[in-house]
N, C-alpha and C positions, 0 to 999 in steps of 0.2 A: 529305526523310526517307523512309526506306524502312518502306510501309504493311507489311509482315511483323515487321519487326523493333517497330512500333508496337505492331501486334496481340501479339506475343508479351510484351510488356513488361506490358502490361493483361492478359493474362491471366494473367500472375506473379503480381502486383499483387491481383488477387483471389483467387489462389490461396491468398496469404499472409494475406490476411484472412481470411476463413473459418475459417484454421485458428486464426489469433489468436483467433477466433469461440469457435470451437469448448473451445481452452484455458482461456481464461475462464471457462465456464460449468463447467470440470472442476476451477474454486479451492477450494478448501477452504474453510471458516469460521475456519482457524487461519491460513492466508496472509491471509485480507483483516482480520483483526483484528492481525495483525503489520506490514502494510502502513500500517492506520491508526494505527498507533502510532509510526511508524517518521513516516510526515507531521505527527503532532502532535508531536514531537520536534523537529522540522524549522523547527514553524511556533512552538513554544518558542523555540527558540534566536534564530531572526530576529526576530521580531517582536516577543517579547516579552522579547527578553534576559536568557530564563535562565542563561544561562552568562556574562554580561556580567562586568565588573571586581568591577561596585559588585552585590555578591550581598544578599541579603536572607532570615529566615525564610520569609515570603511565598512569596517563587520558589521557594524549598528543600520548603517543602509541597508546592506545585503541581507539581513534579516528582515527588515520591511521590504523592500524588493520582492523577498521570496514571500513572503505573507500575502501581499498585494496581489502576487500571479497568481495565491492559490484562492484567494478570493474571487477572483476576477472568475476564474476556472469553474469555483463553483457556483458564481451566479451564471454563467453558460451552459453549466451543466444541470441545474433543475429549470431553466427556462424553454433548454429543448425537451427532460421529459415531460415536460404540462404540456406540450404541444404534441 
């Protein structure tokens, strides 16, 4: 394997990190509250079979439940960055 072509790859490779670094720390508090809403959806559906056949009040709350927190979240979260 050609040591240039190695060296160039690794230094791609961190290049691209960094900046993934760097975007992160530029998330908003309304990305990472939509994010988590977006996995807890995620982790409804599979694990706990919200959306399953055999439905229920139960899952039907916990679904509004979770909707309500993440609303709640994001009206917290664009009212601290306008301030």
């Amino acid at each position: 394997m050609n040591y240039k072509v190695l060296k160039d790859t690794y230094t791609y490779k961190n290049e691209n990190g960094i900046f993934l670094k760097k975007n992160l720390k530029k998330m908003t508090k309304t990305s990472i509250v939509l994010i988590i809403y977006i996995l807890g959806l995620i982790f409804g559906a599979l694990v706990l079979g919200i959306w399953s056949a055999e439905t229920s009040v139960y899952k039907g709350l916990l679904g509004l439940g979770w909707t309500a927190l993440a609303l709640i979240g994001l009206f917290f979260a664009e009212k601290n960055e306008n301030n």
